[in-house]
Structures are given as C-alpha cells and as structure tokens.
C-alpha positions in Angstrom: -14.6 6.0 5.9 -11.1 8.0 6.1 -7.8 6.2 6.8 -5.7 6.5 9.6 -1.8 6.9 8.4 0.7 6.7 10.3 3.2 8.8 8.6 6.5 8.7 10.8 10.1 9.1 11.1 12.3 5.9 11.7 16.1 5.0 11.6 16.8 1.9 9.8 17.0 -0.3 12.5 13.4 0.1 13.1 13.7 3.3 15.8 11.4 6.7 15.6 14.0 7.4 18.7 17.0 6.7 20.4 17.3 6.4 23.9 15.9 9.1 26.2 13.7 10.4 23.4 16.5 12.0 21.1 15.9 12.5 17.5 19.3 14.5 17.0 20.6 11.8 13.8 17.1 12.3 12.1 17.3 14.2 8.9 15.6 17.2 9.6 15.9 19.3 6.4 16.1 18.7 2.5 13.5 17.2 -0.2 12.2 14.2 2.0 11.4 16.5 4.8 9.9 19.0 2.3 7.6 16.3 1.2 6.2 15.0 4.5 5.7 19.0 5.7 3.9 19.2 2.2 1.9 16.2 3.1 1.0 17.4 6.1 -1.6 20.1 4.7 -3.5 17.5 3.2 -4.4 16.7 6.6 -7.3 18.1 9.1 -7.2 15.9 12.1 -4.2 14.7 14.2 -4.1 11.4 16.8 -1.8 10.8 19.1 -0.7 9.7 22.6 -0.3 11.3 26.0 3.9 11.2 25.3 4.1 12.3 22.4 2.0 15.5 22.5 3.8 16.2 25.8 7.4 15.6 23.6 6.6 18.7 21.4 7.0 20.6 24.8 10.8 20.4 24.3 10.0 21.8 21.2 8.0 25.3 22.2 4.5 23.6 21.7 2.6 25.2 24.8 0.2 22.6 26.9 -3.5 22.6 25.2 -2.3 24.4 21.9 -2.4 22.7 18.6 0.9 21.7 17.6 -0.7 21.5 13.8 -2.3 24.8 14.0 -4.5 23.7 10.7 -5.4 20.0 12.3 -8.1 19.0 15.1 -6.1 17.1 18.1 -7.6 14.3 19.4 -4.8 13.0 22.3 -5.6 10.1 23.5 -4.8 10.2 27.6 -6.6 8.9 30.8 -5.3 12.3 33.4 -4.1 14.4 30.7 -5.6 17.9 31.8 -4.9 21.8 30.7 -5.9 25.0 31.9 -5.5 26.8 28.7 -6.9 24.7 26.0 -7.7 25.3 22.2 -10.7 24.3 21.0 -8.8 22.4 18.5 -7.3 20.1 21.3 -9.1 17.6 22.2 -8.2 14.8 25.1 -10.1 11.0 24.7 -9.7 8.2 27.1 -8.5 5.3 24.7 -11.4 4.0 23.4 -11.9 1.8 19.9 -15.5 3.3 19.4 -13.9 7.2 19.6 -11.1 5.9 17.0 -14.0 4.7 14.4 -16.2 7.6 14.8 -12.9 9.9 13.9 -12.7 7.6 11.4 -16.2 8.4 10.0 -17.0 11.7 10.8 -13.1 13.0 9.6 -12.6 15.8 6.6 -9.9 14.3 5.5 -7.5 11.1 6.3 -6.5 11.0 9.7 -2.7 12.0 10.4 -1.0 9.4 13.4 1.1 11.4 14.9 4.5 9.3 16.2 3.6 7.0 19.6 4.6 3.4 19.7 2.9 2.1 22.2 -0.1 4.4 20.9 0.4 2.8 17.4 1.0 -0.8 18.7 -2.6 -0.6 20.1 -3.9 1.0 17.0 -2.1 -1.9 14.9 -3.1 -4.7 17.2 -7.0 -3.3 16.7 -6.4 -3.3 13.6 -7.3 0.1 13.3 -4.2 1.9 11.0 -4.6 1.3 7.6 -1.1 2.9 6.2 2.2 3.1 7.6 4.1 5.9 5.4 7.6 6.1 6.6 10.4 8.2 6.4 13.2 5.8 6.9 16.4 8.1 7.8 19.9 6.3 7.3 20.6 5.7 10.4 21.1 3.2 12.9 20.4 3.9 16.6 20.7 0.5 18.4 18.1 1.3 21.0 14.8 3.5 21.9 11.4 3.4 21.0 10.1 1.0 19.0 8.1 1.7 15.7 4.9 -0.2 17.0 6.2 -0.4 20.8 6.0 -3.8 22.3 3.1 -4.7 19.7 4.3 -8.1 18.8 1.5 -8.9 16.1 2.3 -10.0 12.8 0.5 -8.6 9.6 1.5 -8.3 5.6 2.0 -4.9 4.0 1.7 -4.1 0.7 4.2 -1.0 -0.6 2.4 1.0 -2.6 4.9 4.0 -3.5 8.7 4.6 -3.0 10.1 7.7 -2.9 14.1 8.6 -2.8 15.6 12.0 -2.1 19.0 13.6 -2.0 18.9 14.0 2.1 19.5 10.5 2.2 15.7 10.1 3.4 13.1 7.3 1.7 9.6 7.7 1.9 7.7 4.2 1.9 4.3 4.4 1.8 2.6 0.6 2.9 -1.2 -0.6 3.1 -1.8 -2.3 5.8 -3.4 -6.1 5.0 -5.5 -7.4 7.9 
C-alpha cells in the first residue's frame, strides 16, 4: 500500500499561510525549493481540497487542468464542477473508502497537496502517514493552520533533516498512530 505525504510549506509558527491566503514571505527559490520541485517527479498522483485547487487559480492554473501536468488529481469537493476538464482531473466527494483505494491502486506515493482542513480530516482518519515540511523562517502570526482546526494529538517520528542556504529546512516525519 502507497503512503500519503503531505509534503508542505509552513512558517515557523506553524502557518502554510498568512491571512487572506498570502504566501508572499515563503521562500520561493534556492536549494530547498529545488529539492521539493525535485521531489515532486517522484510523484504520480496528487490529493487535495476544493480550496486549494481553486488557490492555483491566482496562479494561471486553468479550472479542470492539472496543475502537476505529470500527476493524476484527485480533488476532493462536494459541487466542485468544470466544463473543460482533463482526464487527469478527477473530483471525489470526501469519502475514507476513495482515500484507501488511492492508496492501493496508486503508482507511486501519493503527493497531499497543501489544505488544512483537508489534512486535519486526513490526520484525524488517520489516513497521512508522512508529514515532510519545508519550514520557511518566518513567522506570520495568523492564517491557516498546518492541520486546520484538527485538534488530535499523535507522536512523529523525524526521519531526515535537511538544511539549505535559502534559509529553508526540510523535515521529513512518520506519522505514529
């Protein structure tokens, strides 16, 4: 069975955004952000929420096209509809059984794409097995919260550190259950 990572970008005080979405302090060039772009053709399939597929919009990503051109979406939304959309984009109601099946029937490890609230429900059903962040060195106060408004508990266990010159730290944790 393939692992779901969730392999995301977070200030120090526990943030993968400020307020009103912006990611404007995150290092967005350099070694560490070499790395995770590296890391990401490992991948073949992409999760993710409603919001945050609709974020890369500000971005150029058109509706119903991959924003990993190499990746299978699954976006996980109860109205989210397109009238263009790849074959590579798929939308899922949120559903543990669609999760596990991913899970079993996936190439490769599953990439989780950014979300809170989508990775506080994956956390609290115990469904992400690594957290791999890039923590940027900063401090933003406010915005979304790493797991949203999860409030379960669990131990991790850091499995690799990785330092570079941008002032980025990649920390990659298994998740104990």
């Amino acid at each position: 069975m393939k692992k779901i990572i969730y392999y995301v970008a977070i200030s120090i005080d526990g943030f993968i955004a400020g307020p009103n979405e912006d990611i404007s302090g995150f290092t967005a060039a350099g070694e560490g952000v070499n790395k995770y772009l590296e890391d990401l053709k490992d991948f073949k399939t992409v999760i993710m929420g409603r919001k945050t597929y609709e974020f890369g919009y500000k971005y150029g990503l058109v509706p119903g096209q991959p924003a990993y051109p190499h990746m299978q979406h699954y976006i996980f939304s109860f109205g989210l509809q397109f009238e263009n959309q790849s074959d590579q984009v798929h939308v899922c109601k949120l559903d543990i059984d669609i999760i596990k099946n991913l899970k079993q029937k996936s190439e490769t490890d599953i990439y989780m794409c950014g979300g809170g609230k989508f990775a506080g429900w994956l956390l609290e059903n115990e469904l992400i097995d690594i957290v791999k962040i890039k923590l940027n060195p900063l401090i933003l106060g406010d915005g979304i919260r790493l797991f949203g408004s999860s409030k379960k508990q669990y131990q991790l266990k850091l499995v690799e550190s990785e330092s570079f010159n941008d002032g980025l730290t990649i920390n990659t944790y298994q998740v104990n259950y």
